[in-house]
VOGU-3710 file (C-alpha; in Angstrom, 3 decimals, decimal comma):
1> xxxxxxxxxx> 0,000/0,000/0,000  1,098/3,218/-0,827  1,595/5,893/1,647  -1,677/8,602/2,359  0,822/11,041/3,786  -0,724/13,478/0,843  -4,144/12,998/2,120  -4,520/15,657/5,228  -7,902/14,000/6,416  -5,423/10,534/6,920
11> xxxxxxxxxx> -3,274/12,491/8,568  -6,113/14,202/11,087  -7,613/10,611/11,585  -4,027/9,573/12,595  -3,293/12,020/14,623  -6,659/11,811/16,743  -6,220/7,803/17,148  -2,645/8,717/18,780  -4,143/10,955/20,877  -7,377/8,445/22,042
21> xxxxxxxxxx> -4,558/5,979/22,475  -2,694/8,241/25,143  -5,603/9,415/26,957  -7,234/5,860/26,844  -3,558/4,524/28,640  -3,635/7,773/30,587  -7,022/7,849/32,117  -7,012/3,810/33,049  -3,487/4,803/35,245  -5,171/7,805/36,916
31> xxxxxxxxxx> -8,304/5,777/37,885  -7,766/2,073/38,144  -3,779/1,564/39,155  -1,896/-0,955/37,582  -4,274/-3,813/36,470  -1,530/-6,148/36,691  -1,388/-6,015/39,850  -4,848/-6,609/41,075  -8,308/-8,426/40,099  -11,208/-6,374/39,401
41> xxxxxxxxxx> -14,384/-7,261/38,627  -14,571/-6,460/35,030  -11,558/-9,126/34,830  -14,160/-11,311/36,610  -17,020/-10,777/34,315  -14,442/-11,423/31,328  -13,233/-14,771/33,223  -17,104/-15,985/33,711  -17,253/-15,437/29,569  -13,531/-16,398/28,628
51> xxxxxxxxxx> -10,955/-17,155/31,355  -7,645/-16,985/29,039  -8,935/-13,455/27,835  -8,646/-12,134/31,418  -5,684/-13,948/32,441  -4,041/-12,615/28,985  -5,047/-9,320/30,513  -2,818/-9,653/33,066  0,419/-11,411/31,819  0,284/-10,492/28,002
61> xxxxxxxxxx> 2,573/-7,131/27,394  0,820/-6,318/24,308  1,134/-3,140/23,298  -0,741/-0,894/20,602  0,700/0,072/17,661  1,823/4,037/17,200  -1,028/5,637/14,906  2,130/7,945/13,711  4,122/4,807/12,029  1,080/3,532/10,821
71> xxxxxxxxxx> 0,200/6,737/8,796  4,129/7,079/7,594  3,577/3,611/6,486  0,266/4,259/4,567  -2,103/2,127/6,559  -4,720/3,540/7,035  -6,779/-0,016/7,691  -5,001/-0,428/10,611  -5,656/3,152/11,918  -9,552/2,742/10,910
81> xxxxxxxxxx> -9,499/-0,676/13,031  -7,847/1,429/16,297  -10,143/4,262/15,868  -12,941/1,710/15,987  -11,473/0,158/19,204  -10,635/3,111/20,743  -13,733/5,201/20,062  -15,727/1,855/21,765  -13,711/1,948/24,576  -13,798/5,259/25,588
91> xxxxxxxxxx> -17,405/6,330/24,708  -18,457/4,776/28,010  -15,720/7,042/29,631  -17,290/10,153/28,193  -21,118/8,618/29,225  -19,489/8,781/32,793  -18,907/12,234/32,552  -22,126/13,142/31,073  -24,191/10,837/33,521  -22,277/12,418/36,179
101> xxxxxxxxxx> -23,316/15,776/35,679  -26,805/15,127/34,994  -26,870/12,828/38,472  -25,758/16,266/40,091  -27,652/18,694/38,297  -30,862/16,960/40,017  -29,014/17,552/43,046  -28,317/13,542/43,593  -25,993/12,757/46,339  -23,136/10,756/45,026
111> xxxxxxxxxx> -19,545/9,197/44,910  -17,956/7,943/41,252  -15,417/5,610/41,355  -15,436/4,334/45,121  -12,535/1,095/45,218  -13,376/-1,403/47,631  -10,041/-3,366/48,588  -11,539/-6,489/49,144  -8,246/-8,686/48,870  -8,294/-12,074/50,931
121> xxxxxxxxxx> -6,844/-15,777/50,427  -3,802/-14,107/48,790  -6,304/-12,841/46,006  -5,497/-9,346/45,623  -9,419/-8,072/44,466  -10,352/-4,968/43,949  -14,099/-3,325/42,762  -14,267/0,051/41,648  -17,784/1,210/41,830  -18,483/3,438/38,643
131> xxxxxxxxxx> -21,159/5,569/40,721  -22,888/5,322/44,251  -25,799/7,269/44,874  -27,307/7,984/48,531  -30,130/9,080/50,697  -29,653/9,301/55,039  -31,720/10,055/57,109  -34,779/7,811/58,540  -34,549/5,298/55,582  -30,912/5,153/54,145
141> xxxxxxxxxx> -30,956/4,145/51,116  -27,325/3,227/48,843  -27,770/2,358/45,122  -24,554/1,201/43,336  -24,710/1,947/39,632  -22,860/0,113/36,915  -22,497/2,101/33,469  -22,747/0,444/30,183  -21,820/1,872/26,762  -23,756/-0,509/24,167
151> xxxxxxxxxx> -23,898/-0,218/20,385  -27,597/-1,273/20,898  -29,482/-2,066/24,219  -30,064/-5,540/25,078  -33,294/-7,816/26,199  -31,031/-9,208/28,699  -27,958/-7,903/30,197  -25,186/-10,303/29,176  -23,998/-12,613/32,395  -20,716/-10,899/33,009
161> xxxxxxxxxx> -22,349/-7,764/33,570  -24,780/-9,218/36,069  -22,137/-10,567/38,127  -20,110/-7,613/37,780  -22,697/-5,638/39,641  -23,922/-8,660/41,975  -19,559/-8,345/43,127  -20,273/-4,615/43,468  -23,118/-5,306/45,981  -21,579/-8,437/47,612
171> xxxxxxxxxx> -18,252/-6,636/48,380  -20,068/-3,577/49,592  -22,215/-4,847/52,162  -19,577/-7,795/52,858  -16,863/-5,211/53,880  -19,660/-1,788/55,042  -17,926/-1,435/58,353  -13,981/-2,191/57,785  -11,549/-0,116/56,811  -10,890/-0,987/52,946
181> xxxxxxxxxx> -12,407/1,917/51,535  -10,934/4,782/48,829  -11,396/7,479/46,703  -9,181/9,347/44,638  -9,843/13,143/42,648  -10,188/13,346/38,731  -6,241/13,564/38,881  -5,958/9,963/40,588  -4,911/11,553/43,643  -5,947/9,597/46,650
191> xxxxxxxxxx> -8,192/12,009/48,371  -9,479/9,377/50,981  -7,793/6,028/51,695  -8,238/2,673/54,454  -12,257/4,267/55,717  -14,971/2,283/56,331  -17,836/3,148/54,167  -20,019/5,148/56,383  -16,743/7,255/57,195  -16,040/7,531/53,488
201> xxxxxxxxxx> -19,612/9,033/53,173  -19,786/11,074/55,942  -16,228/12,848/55,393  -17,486/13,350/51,689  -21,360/14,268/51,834  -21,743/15,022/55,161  -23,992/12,250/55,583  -24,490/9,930/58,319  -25,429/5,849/57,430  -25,745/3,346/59,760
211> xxxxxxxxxx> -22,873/1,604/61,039  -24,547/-1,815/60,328  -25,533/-2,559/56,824  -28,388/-4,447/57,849  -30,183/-1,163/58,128  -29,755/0,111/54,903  -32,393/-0,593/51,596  -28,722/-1,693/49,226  -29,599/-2,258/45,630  -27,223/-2,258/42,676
221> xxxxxxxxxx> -28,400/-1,501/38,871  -26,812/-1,617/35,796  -27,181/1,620/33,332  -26,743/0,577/29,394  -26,576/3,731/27,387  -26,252/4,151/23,580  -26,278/6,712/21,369  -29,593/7,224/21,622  -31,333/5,164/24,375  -30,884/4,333/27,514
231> xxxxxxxxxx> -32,361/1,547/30,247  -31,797/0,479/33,519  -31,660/-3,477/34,717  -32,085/-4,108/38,139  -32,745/-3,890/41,354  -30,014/-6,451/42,166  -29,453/-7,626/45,486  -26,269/-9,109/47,850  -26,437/-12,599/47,009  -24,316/-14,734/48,819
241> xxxxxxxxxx> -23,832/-17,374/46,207  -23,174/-14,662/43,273  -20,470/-13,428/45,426  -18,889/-16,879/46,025  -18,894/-17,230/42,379  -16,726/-13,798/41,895  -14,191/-14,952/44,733  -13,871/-18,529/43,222  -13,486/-16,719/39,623  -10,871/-13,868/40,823
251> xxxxxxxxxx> -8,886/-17,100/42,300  -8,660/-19,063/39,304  -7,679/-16,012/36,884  -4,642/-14,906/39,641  -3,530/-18,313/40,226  -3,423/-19,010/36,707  -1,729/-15,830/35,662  0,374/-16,969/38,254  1,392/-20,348/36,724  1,453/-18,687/33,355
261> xxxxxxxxxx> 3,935/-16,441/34,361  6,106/-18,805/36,287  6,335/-20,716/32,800  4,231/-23,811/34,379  1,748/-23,303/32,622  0,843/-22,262/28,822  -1,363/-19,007/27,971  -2,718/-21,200/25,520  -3,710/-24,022/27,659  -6,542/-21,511/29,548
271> xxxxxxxxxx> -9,741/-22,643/28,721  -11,531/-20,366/26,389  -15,111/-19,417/25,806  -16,431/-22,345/24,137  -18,293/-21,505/20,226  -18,633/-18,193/19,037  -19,006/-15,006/21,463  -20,133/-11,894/20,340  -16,920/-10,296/21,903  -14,198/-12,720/20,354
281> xxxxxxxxxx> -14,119/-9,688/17,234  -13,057/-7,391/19,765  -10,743/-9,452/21,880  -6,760/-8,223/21,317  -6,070/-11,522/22,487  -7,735/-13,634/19,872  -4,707/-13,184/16,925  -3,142/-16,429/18,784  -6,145/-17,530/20,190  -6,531/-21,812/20,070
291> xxxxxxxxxx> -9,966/-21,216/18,895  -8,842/-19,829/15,500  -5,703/-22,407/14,888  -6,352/-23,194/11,492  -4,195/-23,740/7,995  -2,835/-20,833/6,852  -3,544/-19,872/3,509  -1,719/-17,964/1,461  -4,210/-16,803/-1,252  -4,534/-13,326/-2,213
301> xxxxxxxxxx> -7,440/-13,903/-4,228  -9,588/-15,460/-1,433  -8,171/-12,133/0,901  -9,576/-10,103/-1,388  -12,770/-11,951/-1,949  -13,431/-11,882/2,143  -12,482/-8,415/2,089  -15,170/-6,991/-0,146  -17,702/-9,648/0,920  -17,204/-8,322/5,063
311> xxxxxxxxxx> -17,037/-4,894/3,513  -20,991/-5,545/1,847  -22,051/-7,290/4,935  -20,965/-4,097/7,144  -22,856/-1,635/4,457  -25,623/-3,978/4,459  -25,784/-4,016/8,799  -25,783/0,312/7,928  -27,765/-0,003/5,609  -30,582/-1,999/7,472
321> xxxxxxxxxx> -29,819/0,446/10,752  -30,654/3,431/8,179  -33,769/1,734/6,832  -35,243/0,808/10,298  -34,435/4,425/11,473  -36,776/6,623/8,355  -38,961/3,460/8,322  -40,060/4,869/12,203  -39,821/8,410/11,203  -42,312/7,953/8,426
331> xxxxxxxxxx> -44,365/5,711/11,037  -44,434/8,251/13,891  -45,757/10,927/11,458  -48,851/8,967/10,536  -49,437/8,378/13,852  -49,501/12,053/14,161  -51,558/12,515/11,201  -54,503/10,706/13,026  -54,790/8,790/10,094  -54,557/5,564/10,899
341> xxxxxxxxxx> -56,483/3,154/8,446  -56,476/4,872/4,898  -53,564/6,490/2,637  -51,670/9,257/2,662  -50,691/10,590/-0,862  -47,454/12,828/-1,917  -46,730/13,912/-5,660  -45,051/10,468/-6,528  -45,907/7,850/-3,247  -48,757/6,680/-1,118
351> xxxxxxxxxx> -47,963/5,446/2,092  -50,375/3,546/4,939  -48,834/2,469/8,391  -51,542/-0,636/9,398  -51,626/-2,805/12,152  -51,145/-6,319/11,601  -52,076/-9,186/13,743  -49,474/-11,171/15,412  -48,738/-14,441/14,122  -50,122/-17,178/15,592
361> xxxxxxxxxx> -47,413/-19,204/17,833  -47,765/-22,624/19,442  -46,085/-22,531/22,822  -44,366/-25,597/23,998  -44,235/-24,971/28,048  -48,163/-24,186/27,515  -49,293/-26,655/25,555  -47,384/-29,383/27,483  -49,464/-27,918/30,864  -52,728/-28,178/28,737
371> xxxxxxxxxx> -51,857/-31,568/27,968  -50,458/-32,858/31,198  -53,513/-32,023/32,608  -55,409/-35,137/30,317  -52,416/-37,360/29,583  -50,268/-38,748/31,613  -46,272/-37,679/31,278  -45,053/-40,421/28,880  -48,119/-39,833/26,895  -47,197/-36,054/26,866
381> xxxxxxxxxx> -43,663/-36,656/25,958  -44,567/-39,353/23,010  -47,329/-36,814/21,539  -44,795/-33,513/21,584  -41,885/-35,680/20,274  -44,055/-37,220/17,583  -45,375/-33,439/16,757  -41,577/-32,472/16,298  -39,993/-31,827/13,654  -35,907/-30,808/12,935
391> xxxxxxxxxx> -35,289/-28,317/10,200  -32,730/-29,420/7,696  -28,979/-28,479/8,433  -27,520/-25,870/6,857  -24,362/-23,910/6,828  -23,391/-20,242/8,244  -20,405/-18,073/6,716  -18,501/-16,495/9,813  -15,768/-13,884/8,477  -13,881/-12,061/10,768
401> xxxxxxxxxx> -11,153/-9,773/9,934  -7,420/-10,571/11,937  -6,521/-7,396/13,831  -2,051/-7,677/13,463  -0,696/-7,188/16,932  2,857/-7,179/18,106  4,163/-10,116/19,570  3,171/-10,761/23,043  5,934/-11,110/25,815  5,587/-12,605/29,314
411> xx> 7,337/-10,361/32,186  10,465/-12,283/33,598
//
């Protein structure tokens, strides 16, 4: 590929992927520490979806490559793929500070970014609580919220997010009264360090909770935001056996970093999320990853072929986004128009929005009640597996483009 150094929109697009890169690197030192060095509960979540992804996180010095050399070298693929990654990343950084402010403009009570060191069985854990809002008085109330930034807002929050926020809870009301609590300014400077979490509160907001947890209505929700929706999942509650899970989790991905650092034990001997997971495109670990062993073929042809046909399936995903979007627009103003059952004419189109009945859908769990309630269970069984039927196979193109990476290294 020839170099785009004579292109000054290249060299813009460059230039602000460096930059994202450094504040990206900048802002997760301020806030979060060294991640080495620690367990947090978004390593947790990861390890519940793909344990050798979050143990990569810890021993795998991979490092991104420099936008600059990119652009002297003319590829501009590779800085479109780290604008992409870096623009995901960081949009829920810049929801944080939007949510923030409009938490506070209603006058909400609140503390972003509380850590909880909640370390134990030579596990060194930490949770960082994105926000915490709070009510004293007669009925304290403490709501821990977890931010999501989402491309498009989900039926059902994904698992790893649900135990994210059940550690959140867990650790909270586990450790309330013991020292192990911190906050540190928008600088990372630790402005409070070792309080327990009524102290933190009270030397913050001026507010007095309970010493005893017990006495406090503790919820935690998660917050998925996207460009242009939002919804809350929740009210989650300490759960005991949720919280187990976390430890258990944060022991296996430590211990195994552990023994993958120590050379005992091969990064690519971690289990891996089994089939395909919507986040395996994202993963910078999945270059090397055992899932994607495979022949290497050296056809530029075929590379070209893939490339145009991912290229039409991405304009096509646009494409159906865009369609979807004026198809509502158009919907929402004949529902305005009052006109609900006739057409409405322009110089060239006529357009009706009807309502159509749902289709008619047998329901399994149902229908097995309304039968089990004449038939005995092995009739039941012999009468639904006689009225099933299995669709013929068929096959399903998966394309995925290989992100290069430099080489990873294991610290000594």
């Amino acid at each position: 590929m020839q170099p785009a150094q004579g292109d000054p929109s290249h060299a813009l697009l460059a230039q602000l992927a460096r930059g994202l890169v450094r504040c990206g690197r900048s802002r997760t030192e301020r806030t979060l520490g060294d991640r080495s060095t620690y367990v947090g509960l978004s390593d947790v979540g990861q390890g519940i979806d793909c344990l050798r992804a979050a143990v990569a996180r810890k021993v795998a010095d991979r490092p991104l490559a420099d936008p600059a050399s990119l652009y002297r070298e003319g590829r501009m693929d590779l800085i479109d793929a780290l604008l992409r990654r870096e623009l995901t990343l960081q949009r829920g950084h810049w929801f944080e500070d939007g949510i923030e402010a409009a938490l506070c403009a209603n006058g909400t009570p609140l503390l972003p970014q509380v850590e909880i060191d909640a370390s134990s069985d030579g596990v060194p854990l930490k949770a960082h609580l994105d926000f915490v809002l709070l009510r004293g008085g007669s009925r304290p109330a403490v709501r821990v919220l977890e931010l999501k930034s989402l491309k498009r807002i989900p039926a059902a929050l994904y698992p790893s997010y649900e135990a994210q926020v059940y550690g959140q809870i867990g650790l909270l009301a586990e450790a309330w009264s013991r020292p192990v609590f911190s906050l540190r300014d928008r600088g990372g400077v630790p402005q409070f360090a070792n309080l327990s979490f009524p102290d933190l509160v009270r030397r913050c907001l001026g507010l007095d909770l309970p010493e005893t947890m017990t006495l406090v209505d503790l919820q935690g929700w998660v917050l998925a935001v996207s460009m242009t929706e939002a919804d809350a999942f929740g009210p989650y509650h300490p759960d005991p056996t949720m919280l187990s899970l976390c430890r258990k989790t944060a022991k296996t991905i430590w211990e195994t970093a552990r023994a993958v650092r120590s050379g005992t034990m091969s990064l690519d001997a971690v289990a891996i999320c089994p089939g395909f997971h919507i986040l395996c495109d994202t993963c910078p670990f999945a270059l090397d990853c055992p899932k994607f062993y495979g022949p290497m073929l050296a056809d530029p042809a075929l590379d070209r072929d893939l490339a145009e046909l991912s290229g039409l399936k991405n304009k096509g995903q646009v494409l159906a986004s865009e369609i979807a979007e004026r198809e509502e627009r158009i919907r929402q103003f004949c529902r305005l128009s009052g006109n609900r059952a006739t057409w409405l004419k322009t110089g060239l189109y006529r357009v009706r929005n009807a309502r159509i009945p749902g289709r008619r859908i047998l329901d399994p769990v149902r229908l097995r009640s309304s039968l089990s309630t004449h038939l005995d269970p092995a009739t039941v069984d012999a009468v639904i597996a006689a009225a099933t039927t299995t669709g013929a196979d068929y096959e399903r193109l998966s394309i995925s483009p290989i992100k290069p990476a430099e080489p990873r290294t294991l610290p000594a």
